[in-house]
C-alpha positions as a printed NumPy array, in Angstrom:
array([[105.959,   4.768, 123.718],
       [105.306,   2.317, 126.386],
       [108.843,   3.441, 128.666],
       [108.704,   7.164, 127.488],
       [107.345,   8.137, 131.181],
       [109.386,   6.083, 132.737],
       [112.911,   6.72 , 130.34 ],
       [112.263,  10.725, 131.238],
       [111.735,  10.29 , 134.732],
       [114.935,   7.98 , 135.255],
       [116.783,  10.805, 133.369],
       [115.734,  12.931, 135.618],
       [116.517,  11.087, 138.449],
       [120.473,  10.59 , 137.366],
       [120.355,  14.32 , 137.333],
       [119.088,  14.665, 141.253],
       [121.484,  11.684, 141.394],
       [124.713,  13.526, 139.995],
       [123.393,  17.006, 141.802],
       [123.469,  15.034, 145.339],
       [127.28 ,  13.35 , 144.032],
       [128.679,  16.753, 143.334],
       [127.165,  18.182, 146.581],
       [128.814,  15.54 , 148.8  ],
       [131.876,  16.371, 147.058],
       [131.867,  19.982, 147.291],
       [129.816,  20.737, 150.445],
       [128.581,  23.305, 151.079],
       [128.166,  24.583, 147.362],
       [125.572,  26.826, 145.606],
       [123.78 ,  26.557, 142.625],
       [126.095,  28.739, 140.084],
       [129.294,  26.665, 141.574],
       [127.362,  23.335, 140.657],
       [126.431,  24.864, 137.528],
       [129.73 ,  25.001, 136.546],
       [130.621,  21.854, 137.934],
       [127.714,  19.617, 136.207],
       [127.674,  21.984, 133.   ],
       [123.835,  21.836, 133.747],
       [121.807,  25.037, 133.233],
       [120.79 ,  26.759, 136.769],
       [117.29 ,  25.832, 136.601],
       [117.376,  22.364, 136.391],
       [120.639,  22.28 , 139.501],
       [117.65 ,  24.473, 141.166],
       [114.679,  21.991, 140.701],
       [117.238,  19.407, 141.675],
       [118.439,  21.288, 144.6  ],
       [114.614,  21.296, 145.595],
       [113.477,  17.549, 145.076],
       [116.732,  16.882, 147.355],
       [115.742,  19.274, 150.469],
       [112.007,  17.868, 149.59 ],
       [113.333,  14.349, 150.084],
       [114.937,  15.016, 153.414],
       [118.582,  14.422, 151.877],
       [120.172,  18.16 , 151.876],
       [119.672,  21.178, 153.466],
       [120.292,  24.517, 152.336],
       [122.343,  27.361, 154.343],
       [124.135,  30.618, 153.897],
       [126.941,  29.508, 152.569],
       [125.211,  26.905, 149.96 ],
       [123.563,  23.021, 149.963],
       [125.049,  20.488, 152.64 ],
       [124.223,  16.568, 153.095],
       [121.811,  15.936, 156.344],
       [123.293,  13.55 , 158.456],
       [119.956,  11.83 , 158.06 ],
       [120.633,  11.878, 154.503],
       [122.701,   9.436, 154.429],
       [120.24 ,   7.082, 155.548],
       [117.649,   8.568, 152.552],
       [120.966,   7.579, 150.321],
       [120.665,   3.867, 151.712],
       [117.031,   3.463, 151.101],
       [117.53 ,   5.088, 147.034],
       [119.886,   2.07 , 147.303],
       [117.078,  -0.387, 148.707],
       [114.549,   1.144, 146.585],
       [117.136,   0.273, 143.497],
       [117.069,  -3.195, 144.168],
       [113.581,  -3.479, 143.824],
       [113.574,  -1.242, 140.811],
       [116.225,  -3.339, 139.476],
       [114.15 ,  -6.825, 139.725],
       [111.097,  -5.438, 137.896],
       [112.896,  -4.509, 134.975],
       [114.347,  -7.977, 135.11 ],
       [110.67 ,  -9.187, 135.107],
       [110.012,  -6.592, 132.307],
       [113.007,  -7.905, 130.351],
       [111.704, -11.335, 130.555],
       [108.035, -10.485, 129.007],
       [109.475,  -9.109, 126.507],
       [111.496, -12.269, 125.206],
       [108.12 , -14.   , 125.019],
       [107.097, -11.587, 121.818]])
């Protein structure tokens, strides 16, 4: 109960996560096309779709959802922002083994 917050929102970050993979790979590509691809309903490639353009990381045009070039440099700060993640569930982890 503790984690359930943070377990739904790191699911729904490996969603915007596989969203922005197929994207790269298939740029440019719309949301019924990455539908298909992710075998993810519409409105959750949407809201994905979305949080990505929100972040700065894709853009949308006629012809469907490309990669900034400045997204690439969002994608290497998600990776420095990782590493930090990363070392407080290490810290977490290591509570724990005191109970």
């Amino acid at each position: 109960m503790v984690f359930n917050k943070l377990k739904s929102e790191t699911e729904i970050a490996l969603r915007h996560l596989q969203v922005l993979k197929a994207v790269i790979e298939k740029q440019p590509v719309g949301i019924f096309k990455l539908s298909d691809i992710l075998k993810m309903p519409k409105h959750r490639v949407r809201y994905s779709l979305r949080v990505l353009e929100q972040s700065g990381i894709i853009v949308p045009t006629q012809y469907g959802a490309m990669v900034k070039d400045e997204g690439y440099d969002r994608i290497a700060e998600m990776k420095k922002d990782l590493e930090e993640i990363k070392k407080l569930i290490t810290d977490i982890e290591e509570l724990l083994k005191q109970f």
